[in-house]
C-alpha positions as CSV (number, residue, x, y, z in Angstrom):
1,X,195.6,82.1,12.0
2,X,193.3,83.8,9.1
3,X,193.5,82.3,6.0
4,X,192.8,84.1,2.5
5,X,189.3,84.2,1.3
6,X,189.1,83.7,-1.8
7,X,185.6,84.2,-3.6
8,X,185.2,81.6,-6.6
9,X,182.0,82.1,-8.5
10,X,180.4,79.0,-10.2
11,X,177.9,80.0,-11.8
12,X,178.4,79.0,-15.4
13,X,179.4,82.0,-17.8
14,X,175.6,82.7,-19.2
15,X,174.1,84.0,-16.1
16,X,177.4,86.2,-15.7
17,X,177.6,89.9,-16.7
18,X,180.2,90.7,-18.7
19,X,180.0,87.9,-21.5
20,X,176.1,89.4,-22.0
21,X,177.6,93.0,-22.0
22,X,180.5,92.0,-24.5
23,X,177.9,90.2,-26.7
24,X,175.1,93.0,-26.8
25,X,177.4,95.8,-28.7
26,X,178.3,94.0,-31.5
27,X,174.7,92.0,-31.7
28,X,173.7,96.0,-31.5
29,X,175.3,96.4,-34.6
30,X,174.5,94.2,-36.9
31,X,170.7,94.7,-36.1
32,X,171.1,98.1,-37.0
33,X,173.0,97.3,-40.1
34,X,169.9,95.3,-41.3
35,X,166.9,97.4,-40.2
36,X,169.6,100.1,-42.7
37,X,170.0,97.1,-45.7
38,X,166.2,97.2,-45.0
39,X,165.1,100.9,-45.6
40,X,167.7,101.3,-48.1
41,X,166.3,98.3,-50.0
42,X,162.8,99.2,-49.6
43,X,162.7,103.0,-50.3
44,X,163.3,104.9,-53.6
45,X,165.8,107.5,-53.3
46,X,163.7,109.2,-56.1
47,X,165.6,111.2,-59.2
48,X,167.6,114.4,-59.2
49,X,165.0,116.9,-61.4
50,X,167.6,119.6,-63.1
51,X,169.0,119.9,-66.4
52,X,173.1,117.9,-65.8
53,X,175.4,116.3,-68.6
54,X,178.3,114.2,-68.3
55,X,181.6,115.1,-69.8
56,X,183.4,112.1,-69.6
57,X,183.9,111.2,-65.8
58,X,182.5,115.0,-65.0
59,X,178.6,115.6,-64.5
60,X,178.1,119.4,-65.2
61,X,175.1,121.3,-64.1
62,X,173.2,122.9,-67.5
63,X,173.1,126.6,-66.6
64,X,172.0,128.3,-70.2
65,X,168.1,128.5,-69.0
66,X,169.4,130.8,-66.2
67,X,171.6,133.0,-68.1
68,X,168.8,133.4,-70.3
69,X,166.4,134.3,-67.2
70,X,169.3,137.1,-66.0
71,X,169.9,138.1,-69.8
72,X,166.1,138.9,-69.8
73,X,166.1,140.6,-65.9
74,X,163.5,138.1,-64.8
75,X,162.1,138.5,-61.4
76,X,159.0,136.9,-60.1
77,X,156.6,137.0,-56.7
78,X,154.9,134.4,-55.9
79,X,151.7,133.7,-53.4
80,X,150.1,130.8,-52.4
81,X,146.6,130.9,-50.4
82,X,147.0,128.1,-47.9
83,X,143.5,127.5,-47.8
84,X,142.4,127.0,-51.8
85,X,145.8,126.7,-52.6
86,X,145.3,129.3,-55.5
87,X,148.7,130.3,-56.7
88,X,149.1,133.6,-58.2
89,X,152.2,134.7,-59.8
90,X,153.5,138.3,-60.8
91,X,156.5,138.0,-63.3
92,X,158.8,141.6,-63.7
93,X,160.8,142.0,-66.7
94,X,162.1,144.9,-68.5
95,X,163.2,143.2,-72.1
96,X,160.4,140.4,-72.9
97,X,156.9,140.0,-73.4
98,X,154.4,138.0,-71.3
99,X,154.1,134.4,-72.8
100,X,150.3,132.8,-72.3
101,X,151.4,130.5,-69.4
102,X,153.9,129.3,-67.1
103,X,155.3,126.3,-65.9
104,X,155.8,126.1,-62.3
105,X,157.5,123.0,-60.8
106,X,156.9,122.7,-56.5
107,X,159.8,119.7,-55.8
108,X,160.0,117.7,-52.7
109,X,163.8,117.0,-51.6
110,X,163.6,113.3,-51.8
111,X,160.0,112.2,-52.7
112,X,159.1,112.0,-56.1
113,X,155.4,111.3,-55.3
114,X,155.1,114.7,-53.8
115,X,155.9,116.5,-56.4
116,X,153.5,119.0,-58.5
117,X,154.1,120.7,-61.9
118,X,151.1,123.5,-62.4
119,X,150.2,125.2,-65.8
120,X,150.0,129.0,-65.0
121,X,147.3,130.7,-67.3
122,X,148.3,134.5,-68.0
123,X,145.6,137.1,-66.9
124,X,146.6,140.2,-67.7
125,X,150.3,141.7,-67.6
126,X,152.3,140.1,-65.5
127,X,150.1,138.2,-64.0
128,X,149.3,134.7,-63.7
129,X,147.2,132.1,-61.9
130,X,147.1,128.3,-60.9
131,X,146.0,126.4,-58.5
132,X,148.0,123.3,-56.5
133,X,146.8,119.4,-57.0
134,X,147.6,118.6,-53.2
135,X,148.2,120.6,-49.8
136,X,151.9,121.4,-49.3
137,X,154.0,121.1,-46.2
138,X,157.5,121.4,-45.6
139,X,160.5,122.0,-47.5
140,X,160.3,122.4,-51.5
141,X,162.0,124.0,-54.5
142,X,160.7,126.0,-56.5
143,X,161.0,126.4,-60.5
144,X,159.1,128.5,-63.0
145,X,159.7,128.3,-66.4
146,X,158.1,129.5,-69.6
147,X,156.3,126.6,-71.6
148,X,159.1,126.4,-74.0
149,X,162.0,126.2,-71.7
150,X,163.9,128.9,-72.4
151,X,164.3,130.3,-68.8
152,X,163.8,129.5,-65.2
153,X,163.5,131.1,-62.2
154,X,164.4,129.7,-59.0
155,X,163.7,129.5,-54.9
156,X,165.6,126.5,-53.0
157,X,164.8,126.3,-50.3
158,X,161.2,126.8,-49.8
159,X,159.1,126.2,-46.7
160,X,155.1,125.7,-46.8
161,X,152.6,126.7,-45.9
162,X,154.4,129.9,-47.1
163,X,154.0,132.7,-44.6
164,X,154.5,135.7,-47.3
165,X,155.4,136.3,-51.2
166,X,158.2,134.3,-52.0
167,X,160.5,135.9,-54.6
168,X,161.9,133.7,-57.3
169,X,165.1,134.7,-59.5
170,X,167.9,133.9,-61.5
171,X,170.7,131.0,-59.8
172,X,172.6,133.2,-61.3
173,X,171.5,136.7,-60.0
174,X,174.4,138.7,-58.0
């Protein structure tokens, strides 16, 4: 008569499968969790660059200068030659004058380090000029303002090397 086979493995549970398997997801995660810890640690998330107060428990974005940019009908164009990385500026408005420079703020999303504020000397009406510290790539804002403060003109997102004239206006603008 046949008897049953039964199949016993000895091997001891190390050089099995399944306990390896079982082991490797978890062990998965928590080296993951520290190469995270690590890059959080190790990186700086850089700082927020806009005009908010807190009211209490509620931070509120300061939107005065752009009213004051839309009270004024500010428009500006804005081209950048990618290979001198001269930055020319033409600023349209129908109720103020032309003040002797501008302030023009190019903002990386998270790196500080990468950001560049340029001085815009006026030429002759609405025009003005600059010229960048450093090549440009990628995603940037944009923010022109007059030297004082009053106003600012905006473009969020931008992407370089822009490809034509990049209009900047009011956050505010309809």
């Amino acid at each position: 008569m046949n008897s049953p086979v039964h199949d016993t493995d000895t091997r001891p549970w190390y050089r099995q499968f399944w306990p390896w398997f079982l082991i490797a997801v978890p062990l998965a995660s928590v080296i993951g969790s520290g190469v995270m810890v690590t890059a959080a640690v190790q990186t700086n998330d850089g700082r927020v660059r806009d005009y908010y107060r807190s009211d209490g428990r509620t931070v509120r974005q300061d939107l005065a200068r752009d009213q004051r940019a839309l009270e004024l009908r500010l428009r500006a164009s804005l081209g950048i030659d990618s290979e001198t990385g001269d930055v020319q500026v033409d600023l349209a408005s129908n109720d103020a004058g032309y003040p002797p420079e501008l302030h023009l703020l190019v903002t990386h999303p998270t790196r500080e380090n990468q950001d560049q504020e340029l001085v815009l000397r006026h030429l002759r009406g609405g025009r003005y000029v600059g010229a960048l510290q450093a090549d440009v790539l990628g995603r940037r804002a944009l923010q022109l303002t007059d030297a004082a403060g009053q106003w600012r003109l905006v473009l969020d997102p931008a992407w370089f090397p822009l490809r034509s004239v990049a209009m900047l206006e009011s956050r505010l603008a309809p």
